[in-house]
Kinemage of the C-alpha trace (Angstrom):
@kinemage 1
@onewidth
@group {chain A} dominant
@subgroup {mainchain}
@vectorlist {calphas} color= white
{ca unk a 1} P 6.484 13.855 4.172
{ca unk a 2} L 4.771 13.587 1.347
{ca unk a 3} L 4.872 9.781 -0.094
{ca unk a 4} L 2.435 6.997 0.777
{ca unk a 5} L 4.247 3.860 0.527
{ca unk a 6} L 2.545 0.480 -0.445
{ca unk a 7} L 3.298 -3.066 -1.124
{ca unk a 8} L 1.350 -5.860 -2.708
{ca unk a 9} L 1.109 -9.335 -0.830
{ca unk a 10} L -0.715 -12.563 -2.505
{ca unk a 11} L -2.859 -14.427 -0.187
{ca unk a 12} L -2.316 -18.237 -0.184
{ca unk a 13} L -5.343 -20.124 0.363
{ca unk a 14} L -4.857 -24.149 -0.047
{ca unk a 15} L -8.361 -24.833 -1.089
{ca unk a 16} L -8.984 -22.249 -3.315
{ca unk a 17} L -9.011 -23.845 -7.024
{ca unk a 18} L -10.205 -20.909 -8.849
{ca unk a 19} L -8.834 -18.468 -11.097
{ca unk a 20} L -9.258 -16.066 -8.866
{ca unk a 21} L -6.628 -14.781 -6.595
{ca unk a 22} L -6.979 -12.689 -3.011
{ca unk a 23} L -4.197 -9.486 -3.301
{ca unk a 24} L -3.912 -7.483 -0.186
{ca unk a 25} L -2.591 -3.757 -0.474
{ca unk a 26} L -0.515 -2.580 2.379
{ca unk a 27} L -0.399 1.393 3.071
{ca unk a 28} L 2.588 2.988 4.990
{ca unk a 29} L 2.378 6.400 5.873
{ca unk a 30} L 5.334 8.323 7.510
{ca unk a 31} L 4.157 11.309 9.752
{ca unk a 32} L 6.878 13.637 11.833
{ca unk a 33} L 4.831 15.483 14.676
{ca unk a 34} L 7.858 17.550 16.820
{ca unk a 35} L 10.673 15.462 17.315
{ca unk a 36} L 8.377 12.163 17.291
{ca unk a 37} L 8.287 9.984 13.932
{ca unk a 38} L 4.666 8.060 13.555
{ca unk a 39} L 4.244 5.240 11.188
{ca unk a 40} L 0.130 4.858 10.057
{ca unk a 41} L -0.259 1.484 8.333
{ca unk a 42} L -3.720 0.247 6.931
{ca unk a 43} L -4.355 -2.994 4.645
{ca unk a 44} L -7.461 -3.539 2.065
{ca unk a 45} L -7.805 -7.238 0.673
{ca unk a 46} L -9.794 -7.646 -2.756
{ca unk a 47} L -9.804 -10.503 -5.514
{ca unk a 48} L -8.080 -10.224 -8.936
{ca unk a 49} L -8.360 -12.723 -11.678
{ca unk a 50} L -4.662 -14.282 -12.829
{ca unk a 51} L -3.334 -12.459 -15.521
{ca unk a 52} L -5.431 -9.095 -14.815
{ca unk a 53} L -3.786 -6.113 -14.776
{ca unk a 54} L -5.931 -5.350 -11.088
{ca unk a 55} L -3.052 -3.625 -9.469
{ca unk a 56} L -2.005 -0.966 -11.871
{ca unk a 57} L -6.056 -0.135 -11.615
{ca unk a 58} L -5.729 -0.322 -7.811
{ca unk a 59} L -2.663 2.001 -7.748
{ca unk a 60} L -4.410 4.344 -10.222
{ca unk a 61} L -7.671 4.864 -8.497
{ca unk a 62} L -5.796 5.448 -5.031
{ca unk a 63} L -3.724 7.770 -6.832
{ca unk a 64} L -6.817 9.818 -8.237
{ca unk a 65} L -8.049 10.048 -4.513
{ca unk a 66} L -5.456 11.580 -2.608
{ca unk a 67} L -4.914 13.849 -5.726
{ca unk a 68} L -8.511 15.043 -4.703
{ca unk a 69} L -7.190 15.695 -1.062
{ca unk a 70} L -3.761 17.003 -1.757
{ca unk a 71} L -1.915 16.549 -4.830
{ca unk a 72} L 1.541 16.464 -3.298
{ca unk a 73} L 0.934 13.026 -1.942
{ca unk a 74} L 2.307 10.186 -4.007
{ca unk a 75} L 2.050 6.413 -3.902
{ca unk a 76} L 5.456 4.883 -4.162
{ca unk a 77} L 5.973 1.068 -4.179
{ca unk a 78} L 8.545 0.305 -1.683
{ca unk a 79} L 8.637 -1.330 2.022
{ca unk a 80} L 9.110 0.766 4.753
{ca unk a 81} L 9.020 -1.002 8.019
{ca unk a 82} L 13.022 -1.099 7.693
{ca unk a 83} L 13.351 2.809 7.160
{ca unk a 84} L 10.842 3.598 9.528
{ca unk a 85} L 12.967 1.461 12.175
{ca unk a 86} L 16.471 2.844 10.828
{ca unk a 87} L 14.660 5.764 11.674
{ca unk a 88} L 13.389 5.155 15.013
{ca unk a 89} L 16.680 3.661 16.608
């Protein structure tokens, strides 16, 4: 299993009037260990002005890091709470 899966969410804050927005990246990992299927999930929040191109940079960067720990591993933007649980039943 070689893909880490991620998803963007935008954080809604009522009182925030800047132009600033709060983006939090969600990481999925999928591990098999035996018979056993384990689903790692971590989160990182960080702020992105509107119209910036933030993500793509985000995605890049993460990219470049697990390239430096094993270049098989590839970010792929997709949910997978419902696979992991098709899985699991």
């Amino acid at each position: 299993m070689d893909q880490v899966f991620y998803e963007f969410k935008e954080i809604k804050e009522e009182t925030d009037l800047s132009k600033e927005t709060k983006i939090e990246i969600i990481l999925h990992y999928l591990a098999k260990i035996g018979d056993t299927l384990i689903l790692y999930e971590t989160s990182q929040k960080f702020s992105k002005t509107i119209n910036s191109n933030s993500d793509s940079d985000v995605i890049n960067t993460l990219q470049n890091i697990f390239d430096k720990a094993d270049t098989s591993l590839k970010l792929v933007k997709e949910k997978i709470r419902e696979i992991f649980l098709s899985y699991s039943q």
